[in-house]
DSSP file (Angstrom, degrees, kcal/mol; ACC not computed):
  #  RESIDUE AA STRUCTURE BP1 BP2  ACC     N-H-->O    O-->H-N    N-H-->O    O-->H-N    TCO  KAPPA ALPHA  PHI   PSI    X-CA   Y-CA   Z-CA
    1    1 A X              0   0    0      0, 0.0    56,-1.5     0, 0.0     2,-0.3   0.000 360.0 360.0 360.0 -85.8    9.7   12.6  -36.5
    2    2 A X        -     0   0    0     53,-0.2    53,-0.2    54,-0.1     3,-0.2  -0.949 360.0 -68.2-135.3 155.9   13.3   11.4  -37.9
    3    3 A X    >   -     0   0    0     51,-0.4     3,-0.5    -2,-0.3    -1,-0.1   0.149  69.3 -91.0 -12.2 131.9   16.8   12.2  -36.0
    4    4 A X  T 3  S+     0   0    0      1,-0.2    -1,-0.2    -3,-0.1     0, 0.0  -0.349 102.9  12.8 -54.6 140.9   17.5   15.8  -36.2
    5    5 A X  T 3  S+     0   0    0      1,-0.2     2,-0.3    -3,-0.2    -1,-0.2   0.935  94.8 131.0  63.2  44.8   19.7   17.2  -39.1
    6    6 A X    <   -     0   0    0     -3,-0.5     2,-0.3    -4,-0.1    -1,-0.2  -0.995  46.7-147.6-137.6 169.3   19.5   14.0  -41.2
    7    7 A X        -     0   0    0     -2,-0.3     2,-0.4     2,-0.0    11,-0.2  -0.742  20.5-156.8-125.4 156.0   18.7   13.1  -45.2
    8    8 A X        -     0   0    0     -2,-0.3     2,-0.3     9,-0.2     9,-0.2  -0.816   4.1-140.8-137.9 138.4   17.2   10.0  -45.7
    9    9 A X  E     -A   16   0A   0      7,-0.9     7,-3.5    -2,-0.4     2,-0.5  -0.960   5.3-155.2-117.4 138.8   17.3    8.2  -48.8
   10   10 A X  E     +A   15   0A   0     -2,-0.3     2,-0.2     5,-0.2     5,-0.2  -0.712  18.2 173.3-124.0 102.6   14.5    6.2  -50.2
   11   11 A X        -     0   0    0      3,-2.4    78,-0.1    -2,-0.5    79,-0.0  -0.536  47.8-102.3-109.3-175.6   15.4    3.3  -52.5
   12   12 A X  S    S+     0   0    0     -2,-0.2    -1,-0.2     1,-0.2    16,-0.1   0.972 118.0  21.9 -73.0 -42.8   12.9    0.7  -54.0
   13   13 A X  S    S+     0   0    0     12,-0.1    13,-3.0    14,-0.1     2,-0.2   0.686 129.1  23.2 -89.9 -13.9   14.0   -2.1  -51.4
   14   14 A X  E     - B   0  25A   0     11,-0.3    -3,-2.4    30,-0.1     2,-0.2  -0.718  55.5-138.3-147.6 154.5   15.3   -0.2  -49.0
   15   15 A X  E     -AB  10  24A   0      9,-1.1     9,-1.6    -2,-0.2     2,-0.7  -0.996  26.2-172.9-128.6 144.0   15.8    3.1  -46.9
   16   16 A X  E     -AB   9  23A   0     -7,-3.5     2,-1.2    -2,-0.2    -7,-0.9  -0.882  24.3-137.7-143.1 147.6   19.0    4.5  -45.7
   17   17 A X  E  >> - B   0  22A   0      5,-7.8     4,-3.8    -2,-0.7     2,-0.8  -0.631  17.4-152.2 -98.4 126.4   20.2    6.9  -43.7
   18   18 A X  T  45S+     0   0    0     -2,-1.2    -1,-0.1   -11,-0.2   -10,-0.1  -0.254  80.2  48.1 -94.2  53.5   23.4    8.8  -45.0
   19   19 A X  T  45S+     0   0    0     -2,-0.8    -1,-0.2   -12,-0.1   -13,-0.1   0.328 131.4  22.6 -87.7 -64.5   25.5   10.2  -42.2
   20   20 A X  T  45S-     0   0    0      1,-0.2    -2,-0.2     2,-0.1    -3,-0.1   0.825 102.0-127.6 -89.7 -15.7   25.5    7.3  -40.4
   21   21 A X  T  <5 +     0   0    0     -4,-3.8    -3,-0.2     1,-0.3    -1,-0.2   0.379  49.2 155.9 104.7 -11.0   24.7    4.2  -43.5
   22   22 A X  E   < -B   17   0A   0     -5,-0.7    -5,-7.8    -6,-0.1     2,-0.4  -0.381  19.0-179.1 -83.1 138.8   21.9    2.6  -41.8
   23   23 A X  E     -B   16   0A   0     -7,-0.2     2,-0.4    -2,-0.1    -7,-0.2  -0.982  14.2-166.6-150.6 153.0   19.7    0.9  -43.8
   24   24 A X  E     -B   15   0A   0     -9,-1.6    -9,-1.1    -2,-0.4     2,-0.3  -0.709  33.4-117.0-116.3 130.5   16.1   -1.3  -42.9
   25   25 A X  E     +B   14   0A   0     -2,-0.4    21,-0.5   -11,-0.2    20,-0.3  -0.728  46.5 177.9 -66.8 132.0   14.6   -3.5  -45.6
   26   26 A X        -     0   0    0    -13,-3.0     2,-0.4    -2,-0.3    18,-0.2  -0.988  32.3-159.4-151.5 154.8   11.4   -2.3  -46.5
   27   27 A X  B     -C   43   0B   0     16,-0.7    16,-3.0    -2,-0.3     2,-0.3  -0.924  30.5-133.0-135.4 160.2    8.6   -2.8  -48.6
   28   28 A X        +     0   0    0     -2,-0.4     2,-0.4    14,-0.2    14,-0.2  -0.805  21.9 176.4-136.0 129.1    6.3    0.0  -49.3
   29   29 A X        -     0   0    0     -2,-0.3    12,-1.8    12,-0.0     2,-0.5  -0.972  13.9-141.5-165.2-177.9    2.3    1.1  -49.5
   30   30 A X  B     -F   40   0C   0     -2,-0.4    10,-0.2    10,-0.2     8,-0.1  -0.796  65.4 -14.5-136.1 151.6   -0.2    3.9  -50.0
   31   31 A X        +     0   0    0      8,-3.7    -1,-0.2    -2,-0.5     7,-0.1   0.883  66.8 142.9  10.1  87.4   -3.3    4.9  -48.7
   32   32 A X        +     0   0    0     -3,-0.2     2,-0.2     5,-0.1    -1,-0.1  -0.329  27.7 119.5-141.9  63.1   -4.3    2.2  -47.0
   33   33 A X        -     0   0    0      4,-0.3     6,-0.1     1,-0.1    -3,-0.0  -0.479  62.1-133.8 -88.1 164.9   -6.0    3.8  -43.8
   34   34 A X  S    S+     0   0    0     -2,-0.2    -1,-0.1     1,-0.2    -3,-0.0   0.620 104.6  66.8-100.0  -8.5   -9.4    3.1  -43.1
   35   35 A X  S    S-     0   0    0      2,-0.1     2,-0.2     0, 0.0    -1,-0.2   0.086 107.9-122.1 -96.2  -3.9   -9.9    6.8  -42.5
   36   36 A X        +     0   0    0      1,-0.2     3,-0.1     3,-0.0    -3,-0.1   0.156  60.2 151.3  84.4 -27.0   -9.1    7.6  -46.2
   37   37 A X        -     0   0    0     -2,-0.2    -4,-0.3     1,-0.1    -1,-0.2  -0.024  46.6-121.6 -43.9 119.2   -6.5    9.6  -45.1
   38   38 A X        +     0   0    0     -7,-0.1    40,-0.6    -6,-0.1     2,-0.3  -0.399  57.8 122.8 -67.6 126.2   -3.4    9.8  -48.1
   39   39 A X  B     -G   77   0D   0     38,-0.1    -8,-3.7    -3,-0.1     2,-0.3  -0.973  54.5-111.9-163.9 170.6   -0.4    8.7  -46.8
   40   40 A X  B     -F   30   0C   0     36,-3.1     2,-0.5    -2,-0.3   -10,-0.2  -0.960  19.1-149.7-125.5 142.5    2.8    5.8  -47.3
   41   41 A X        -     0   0    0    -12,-1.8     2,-0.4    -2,-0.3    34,-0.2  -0.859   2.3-158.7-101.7  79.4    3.4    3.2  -45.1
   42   42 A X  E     - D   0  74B   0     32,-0.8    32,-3.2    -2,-0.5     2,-0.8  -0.368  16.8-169.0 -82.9 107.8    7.1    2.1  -44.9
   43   43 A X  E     -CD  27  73B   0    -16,-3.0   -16,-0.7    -2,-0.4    30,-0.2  -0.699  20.6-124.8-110.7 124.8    7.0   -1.7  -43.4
   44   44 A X        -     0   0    0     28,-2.0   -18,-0.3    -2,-0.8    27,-0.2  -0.698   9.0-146.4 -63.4 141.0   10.4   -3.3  -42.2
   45   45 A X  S    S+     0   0    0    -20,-0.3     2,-0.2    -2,-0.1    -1,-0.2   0.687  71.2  36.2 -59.2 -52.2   11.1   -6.4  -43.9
   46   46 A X  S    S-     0   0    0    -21,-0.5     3,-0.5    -3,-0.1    26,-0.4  -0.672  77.9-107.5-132.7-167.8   12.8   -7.8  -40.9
   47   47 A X  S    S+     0   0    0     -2,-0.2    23,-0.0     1,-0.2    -1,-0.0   0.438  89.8  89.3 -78.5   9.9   13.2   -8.3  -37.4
   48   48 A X  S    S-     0   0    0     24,-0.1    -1,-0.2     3,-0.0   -24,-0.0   0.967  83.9-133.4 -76.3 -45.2   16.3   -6.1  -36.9
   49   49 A X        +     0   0    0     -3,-0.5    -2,-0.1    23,-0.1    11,-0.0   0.882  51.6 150.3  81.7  84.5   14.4   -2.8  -36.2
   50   50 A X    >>  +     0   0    0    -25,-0.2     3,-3.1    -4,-0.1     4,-0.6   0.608  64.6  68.2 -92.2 -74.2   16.6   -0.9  -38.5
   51   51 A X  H 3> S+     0   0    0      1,-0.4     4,-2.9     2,-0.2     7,-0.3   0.476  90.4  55.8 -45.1 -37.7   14.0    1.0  -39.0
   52   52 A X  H 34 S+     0   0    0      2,-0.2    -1,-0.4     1,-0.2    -2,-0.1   0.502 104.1  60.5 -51.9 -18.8   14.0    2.7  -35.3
   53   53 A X  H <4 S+     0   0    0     -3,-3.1    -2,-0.2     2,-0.1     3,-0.2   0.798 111.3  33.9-118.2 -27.8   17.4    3.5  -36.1
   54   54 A X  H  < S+     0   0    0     -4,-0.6     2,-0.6     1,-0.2   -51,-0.4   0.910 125.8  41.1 -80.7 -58.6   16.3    5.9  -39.3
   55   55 A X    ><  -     0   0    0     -4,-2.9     3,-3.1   -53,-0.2    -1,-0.2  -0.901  58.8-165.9-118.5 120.6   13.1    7.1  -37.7
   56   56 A X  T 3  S+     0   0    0     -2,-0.6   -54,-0.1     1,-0.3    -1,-0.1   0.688  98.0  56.6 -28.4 -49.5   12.5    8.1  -34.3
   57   57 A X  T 3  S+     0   0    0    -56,-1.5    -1,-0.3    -3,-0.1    -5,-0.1   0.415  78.9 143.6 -76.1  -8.9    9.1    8.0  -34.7
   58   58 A X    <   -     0   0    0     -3,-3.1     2,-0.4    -7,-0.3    16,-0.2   0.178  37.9-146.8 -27.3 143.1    9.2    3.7  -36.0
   59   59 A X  B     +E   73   0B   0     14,-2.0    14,-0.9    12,-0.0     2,-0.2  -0.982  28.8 162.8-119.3 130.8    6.0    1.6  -34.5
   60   60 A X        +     0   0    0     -2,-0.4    12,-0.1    12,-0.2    -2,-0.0  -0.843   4.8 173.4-154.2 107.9    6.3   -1.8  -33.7
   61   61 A X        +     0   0    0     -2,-0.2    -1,-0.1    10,-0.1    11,-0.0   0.007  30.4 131.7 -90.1   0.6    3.5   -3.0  -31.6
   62   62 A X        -     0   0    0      5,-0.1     2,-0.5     6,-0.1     6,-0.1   0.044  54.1-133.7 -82.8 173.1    4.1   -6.3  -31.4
   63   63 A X      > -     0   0    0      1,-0.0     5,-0.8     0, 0.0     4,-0.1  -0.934  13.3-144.6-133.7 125.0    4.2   -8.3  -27.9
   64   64 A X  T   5S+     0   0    0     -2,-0.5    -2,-0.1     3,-0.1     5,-0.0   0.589  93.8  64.0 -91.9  35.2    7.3  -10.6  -27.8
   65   65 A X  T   5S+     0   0    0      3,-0.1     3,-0.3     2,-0.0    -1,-0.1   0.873 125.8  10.7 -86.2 -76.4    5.3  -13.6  -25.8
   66   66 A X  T   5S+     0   0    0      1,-0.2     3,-0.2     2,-0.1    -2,-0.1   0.856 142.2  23.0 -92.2 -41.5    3.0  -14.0  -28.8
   67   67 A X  T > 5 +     0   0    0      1,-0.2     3,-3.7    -4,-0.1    -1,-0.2  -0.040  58.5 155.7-136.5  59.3    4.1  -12.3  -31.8
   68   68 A X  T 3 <S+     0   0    0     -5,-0.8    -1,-0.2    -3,-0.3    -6,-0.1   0.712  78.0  57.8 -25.3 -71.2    7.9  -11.7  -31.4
   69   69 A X  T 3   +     0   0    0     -3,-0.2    -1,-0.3    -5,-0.0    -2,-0.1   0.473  66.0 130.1 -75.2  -9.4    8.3  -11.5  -35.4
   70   70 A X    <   -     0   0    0     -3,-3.7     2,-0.3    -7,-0.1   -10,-0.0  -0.196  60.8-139.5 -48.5 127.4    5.4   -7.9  -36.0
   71   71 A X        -     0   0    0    -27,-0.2   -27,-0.2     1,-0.1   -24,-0.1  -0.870  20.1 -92.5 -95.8 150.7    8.2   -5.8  -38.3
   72   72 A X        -     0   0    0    -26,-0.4   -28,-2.0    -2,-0.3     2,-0.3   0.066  45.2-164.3 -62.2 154.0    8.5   -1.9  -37.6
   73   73 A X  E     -DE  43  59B   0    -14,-0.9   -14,-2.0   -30,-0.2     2,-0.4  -0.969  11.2-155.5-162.8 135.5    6.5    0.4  -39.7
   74   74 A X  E     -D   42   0B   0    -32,-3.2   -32,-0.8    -2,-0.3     2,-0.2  -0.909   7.3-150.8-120.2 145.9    6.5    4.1  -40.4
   75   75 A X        -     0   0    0     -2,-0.4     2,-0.2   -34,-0.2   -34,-0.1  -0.552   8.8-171.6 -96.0 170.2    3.6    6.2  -41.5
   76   76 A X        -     0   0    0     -2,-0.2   -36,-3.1     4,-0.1     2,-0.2  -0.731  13.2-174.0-171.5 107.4    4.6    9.2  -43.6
   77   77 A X  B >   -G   39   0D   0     -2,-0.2     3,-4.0   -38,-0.2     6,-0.3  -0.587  43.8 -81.8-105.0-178.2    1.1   11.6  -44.2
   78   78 A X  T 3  S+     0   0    0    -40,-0.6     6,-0.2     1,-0.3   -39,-0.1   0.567 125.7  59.4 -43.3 -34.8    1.1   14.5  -46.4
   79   79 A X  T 3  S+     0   0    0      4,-0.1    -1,-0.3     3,-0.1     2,-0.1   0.531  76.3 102.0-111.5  17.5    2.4   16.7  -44.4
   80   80 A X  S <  S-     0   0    0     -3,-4.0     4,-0.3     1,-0.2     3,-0.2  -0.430  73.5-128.6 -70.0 165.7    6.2   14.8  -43.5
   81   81 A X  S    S+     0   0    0      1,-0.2     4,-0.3     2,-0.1    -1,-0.2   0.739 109.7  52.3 -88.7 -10.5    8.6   16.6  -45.5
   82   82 A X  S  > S+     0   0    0      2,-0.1     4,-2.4     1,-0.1     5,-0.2   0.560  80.5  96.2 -99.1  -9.7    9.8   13.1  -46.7
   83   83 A X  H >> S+     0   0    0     -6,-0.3     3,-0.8    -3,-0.2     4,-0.5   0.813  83.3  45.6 -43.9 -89.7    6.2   12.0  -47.7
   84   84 A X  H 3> S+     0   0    0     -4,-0.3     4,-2.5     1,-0.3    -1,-0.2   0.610 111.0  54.2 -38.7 -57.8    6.6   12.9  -51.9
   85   85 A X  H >> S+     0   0    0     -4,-0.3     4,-1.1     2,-0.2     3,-1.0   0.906 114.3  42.2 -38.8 -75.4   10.1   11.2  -52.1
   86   86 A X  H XX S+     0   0    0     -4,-2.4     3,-3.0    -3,-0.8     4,-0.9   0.826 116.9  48.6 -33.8 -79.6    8.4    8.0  -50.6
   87   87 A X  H 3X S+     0   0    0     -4,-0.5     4,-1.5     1,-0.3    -2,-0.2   0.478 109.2  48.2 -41.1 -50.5    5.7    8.4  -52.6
   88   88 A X  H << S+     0   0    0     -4,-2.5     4,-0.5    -3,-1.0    -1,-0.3   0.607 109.4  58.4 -32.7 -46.4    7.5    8.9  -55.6
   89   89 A X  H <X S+     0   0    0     -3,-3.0     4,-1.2    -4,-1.1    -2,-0.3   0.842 111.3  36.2 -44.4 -65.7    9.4    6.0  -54.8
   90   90 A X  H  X S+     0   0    0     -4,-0.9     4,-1.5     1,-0.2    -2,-0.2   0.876 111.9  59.0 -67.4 -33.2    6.8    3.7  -54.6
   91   91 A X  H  < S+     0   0    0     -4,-1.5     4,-0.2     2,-0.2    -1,-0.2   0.919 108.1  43.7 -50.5 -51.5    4.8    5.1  -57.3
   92   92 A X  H  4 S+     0   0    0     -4,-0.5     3,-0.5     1,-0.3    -1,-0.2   0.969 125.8  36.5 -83.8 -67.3    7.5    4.7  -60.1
   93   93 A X  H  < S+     0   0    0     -4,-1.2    -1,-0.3     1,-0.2    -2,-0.2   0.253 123.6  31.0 -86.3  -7.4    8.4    1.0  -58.8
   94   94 A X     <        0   0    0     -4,-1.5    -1,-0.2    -3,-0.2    -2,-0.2  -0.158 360.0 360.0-161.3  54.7    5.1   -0.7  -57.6
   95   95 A X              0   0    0     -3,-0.5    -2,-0.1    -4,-0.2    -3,-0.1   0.394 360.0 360.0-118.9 360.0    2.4    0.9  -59.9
């Protein structure tokens, strides 16, 4: 899931992590599986893959022949401990 033994903080543009400071550009969204499934979707802004550096678990599928710019994205379902914070986050800022 995310680095052992770290706090995470979840800001409207941003996430960062506070031992070490690192922080990913992000933009934010919620349940938007096709499976119905509740969950929010933490999308990297940019290409730095910040976002690997905060969660372990980052996906970025992208192929760098054809589409070298795909930004990192974390899922966060119900039952991450960090889910309600996101959620909160976005809620209060992009509702």
């Amino acid at each position: 899931m995310t680095k052992a033994n770290t706090a995470i903080k979840f800001n409207k543009h941003n996430v960062r992590h506070i031992e070490s400071n690192k922080k990913a550009r992000i933009h934010y969204s919620l349940d938007n599986r096709i499976d119905g499934r509740k969950c929010v979707t933490l999308y990297e802004k940019d290409s730095q893959r910040n976002l690997h550096e905060i969660f372990s678990d980052a996906i970025n599928n992208s192929d760098m022949m054809t589409d070298y710019f795909e930004a990192s994205r974390v899922v966060l379902f119900e039952d991450n401990p960090f889910y309600q914070i996101a959620r909160n986050v976005a809620e209060k800022h992009f509702s």
